[in-house]
ROZAKOL-520464 format. One line per 5 residues: number of its first residue (from 1); for each residue z, x, y of C-alpha. Coordinates in Angstrom, 2 decimals, m for minus. Layout:
<nodes>
NUM = Z,X,Y; ...
</nodes>
This chain:
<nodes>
1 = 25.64,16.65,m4.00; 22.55,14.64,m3.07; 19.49,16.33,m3.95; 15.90,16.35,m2.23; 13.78,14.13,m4.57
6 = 9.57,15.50,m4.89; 7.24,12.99,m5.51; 6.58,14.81,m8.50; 9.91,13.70,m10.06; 9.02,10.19,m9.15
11 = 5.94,10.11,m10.99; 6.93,11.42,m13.81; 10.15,9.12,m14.52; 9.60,7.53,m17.65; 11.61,4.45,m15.72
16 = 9.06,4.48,m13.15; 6.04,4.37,m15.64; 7.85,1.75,m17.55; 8.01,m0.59,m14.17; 4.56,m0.19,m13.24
21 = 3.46,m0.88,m16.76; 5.55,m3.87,m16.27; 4.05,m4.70,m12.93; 0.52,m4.43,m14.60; 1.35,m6.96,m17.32
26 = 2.91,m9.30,m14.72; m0.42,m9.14,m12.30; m2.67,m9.00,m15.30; m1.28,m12.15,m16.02; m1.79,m13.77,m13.24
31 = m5.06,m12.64,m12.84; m4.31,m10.54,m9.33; m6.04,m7.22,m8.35; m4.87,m3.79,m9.85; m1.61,m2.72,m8.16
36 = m0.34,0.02,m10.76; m0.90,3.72,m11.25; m4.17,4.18,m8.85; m3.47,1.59,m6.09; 0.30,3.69,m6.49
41 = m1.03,7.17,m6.16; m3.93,6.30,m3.66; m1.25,4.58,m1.02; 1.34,7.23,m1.87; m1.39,10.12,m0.70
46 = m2.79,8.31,2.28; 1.09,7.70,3.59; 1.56,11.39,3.40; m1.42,12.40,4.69; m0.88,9.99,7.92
51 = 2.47,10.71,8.73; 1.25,14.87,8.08; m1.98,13.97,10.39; 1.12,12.74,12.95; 3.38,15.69,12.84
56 = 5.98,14.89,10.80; 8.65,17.11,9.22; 7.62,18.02,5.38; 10.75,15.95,4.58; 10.03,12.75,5.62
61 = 5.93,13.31,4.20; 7.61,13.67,0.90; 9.63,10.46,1.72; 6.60,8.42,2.91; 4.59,9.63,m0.59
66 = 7.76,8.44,m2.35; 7.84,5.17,m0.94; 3.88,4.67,m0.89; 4.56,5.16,m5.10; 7.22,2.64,m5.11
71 = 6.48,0.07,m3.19; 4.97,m2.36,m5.55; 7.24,m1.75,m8.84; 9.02,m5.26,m7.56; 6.06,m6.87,m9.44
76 = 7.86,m6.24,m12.35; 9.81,m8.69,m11.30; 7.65,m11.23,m9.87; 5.13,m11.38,m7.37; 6.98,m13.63,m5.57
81 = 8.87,m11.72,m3.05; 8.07,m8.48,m4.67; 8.35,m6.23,m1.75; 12.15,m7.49,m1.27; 12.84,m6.74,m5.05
86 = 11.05,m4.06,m5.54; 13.12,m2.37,m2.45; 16.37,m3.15,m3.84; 15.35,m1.70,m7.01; 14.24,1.75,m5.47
91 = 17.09,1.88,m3.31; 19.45,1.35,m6.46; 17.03,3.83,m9.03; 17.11,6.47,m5.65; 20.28,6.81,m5.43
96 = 21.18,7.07,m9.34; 18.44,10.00,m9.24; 20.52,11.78,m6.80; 19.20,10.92,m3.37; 21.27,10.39,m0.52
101 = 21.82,7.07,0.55; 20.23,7.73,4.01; 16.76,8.57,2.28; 16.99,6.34,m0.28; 17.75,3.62,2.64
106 = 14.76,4.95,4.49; 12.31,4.14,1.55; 14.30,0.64,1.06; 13.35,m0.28,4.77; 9.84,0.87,4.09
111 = 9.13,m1.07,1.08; 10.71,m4.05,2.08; 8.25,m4.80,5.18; 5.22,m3.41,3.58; 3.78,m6.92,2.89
116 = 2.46,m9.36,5.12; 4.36,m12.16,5.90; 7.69,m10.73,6.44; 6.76,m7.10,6.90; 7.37,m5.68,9.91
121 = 6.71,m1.65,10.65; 10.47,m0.58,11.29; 9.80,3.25,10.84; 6.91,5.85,11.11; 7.62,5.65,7.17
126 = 7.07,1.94,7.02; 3.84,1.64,9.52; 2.23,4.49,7.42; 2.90,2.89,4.12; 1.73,m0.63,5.65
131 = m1.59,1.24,6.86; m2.23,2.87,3.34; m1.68,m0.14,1.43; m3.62,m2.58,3.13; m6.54,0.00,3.80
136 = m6.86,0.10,m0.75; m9.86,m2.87,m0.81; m12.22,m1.82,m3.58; m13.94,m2.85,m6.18; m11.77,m0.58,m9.07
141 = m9.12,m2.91,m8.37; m10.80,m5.93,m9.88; m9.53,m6.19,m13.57; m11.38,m9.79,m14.25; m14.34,m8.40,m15.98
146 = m16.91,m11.89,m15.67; m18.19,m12.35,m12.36; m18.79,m16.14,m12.78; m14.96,m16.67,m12.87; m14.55,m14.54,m9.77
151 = m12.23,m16.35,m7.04; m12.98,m15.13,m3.48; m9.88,m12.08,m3.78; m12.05,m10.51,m6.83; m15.18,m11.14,m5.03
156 = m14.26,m9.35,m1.69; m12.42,m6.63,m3.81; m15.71,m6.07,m6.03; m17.83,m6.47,m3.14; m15.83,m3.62,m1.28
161 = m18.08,m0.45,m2.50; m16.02,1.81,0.02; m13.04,1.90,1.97; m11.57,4.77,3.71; m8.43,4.96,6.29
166 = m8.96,7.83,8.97; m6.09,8.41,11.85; m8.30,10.25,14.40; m7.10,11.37,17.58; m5.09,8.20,18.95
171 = m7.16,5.92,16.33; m6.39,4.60,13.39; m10.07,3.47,11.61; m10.48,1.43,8.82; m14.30,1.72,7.41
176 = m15.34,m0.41,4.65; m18.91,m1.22,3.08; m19.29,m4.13,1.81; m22.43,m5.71,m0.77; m22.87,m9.21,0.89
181 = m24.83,m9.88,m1.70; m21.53,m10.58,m3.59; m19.45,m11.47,m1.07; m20.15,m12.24,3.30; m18.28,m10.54,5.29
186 = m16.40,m13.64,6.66; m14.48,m14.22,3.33; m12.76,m10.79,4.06; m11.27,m12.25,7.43; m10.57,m15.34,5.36
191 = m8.46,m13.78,2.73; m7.21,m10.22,5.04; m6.86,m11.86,8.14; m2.84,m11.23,8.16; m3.46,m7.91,6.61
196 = m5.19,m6.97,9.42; m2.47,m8.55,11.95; 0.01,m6.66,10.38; m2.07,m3.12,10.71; m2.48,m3.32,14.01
201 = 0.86,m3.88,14.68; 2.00,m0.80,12.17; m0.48,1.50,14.14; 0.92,0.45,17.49; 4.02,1.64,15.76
206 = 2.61,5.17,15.34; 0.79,4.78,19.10; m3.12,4.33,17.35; m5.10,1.40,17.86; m6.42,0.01,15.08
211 = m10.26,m0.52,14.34; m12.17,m1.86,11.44; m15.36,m0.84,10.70; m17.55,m3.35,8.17; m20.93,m1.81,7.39
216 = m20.84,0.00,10.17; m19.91,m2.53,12.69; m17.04,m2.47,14.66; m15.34,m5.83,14.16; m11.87,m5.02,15.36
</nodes>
């Protein structure tokens, strides 16, 4: 009998913790941004909160927080198509922890197109998680400790002092404050620019439009 998996379950799975540690040494490594336990609980909350903000059933908010802790684990892996990995090795841990396979497909779907690049929003699930992942741009994610060796992702991730995801009515805002003292503004379109393609197409998904908001200008 397929049980009804909590987020709380997920989290504490000592297989879980032991793939996100892995992910950590594998990023670490190559010197990327912080994509473990915070980046996992922050996108895992805001894909909840969205897809609660949009009505959903309590079932498939647990799903989308589920998926939103997930999705990066394929860095243990590699980075290299991690969101493709990583899905497969949900779907597979999912289904051993007694999900059914319709749920556990769900999340698959929704971690496999949560990157840019391939990622395409193919559920309500999948445009959320896309929307809370991409929104996490802030300066606790920046694990190189000497600024001189900054390249420009550490520099636009330390320069990012605040960023916060609101869905609002039929908007779905992106505010972020940025020190351009450390960083101009343009090197975030340089670096996020399909990031930002692929938000706007996962809010037209969920029927928002999309805005970002960069010091309090509206650039998008």
């Amino acid at each position: 009998m397929a049980e009804e998996l909590t987020i709380k379950e997920i989290q504490k799975s000592e297989e879980v913790k032991t793939l996100l540690q892995a992910a950590g040494v594998q990023m670490d490594s190559l010197g990327y941004t912080e994509h473990t336990f915070r980046h996992c609980r922050l996108v895992s909350n805001k894909c909840g909160e969205i897809l609660e903000i949009l009505g959903e059933d309590e079932h498939s908010v647990e799903l989308g927080r589920i998926a939103g802790y997930l999705h990066d684990i394929g860095n243990a892996v590699s980075r290299n198509n991690h969101a493709l990995s990583g899905a497969i090795m949900a779907y597979d841990m999912l289904v051993r922890k007694g999900m059914s396979y319709g749920d556990a497909a769900t999340i698959m779907m929704a971690i496999s197109n949560h990157d840019e690049g391939e990622g395409i929003p193919v559920s309500k699930i999948a445009a959320a998680l896309i929307l809370s992942d991409k929104a996490d741009v802030h300066r606790s994610r920046v694990r190189n400790k000497r600024h001189e060796t900054f390249d420009i992702h550490d520099r636009v991730n330390y320069a990012a002092t605040l960023s916060t995801l609101e869905v609002v009515g039929d908007r779905a805002r992106l505010n972020i404050e940025i020190d351009t003292e450390m960083s101009p503004v343009m090197d975030y379109f340089e670096i996020f620019l399909e990031r930002m393609k692929l938000c706007r197409n996962a809010a037209n998904y969920l029927n928002l439009k999309f805005e970002l908001f960069i010091n309090n200008t509206q650039l998008l």
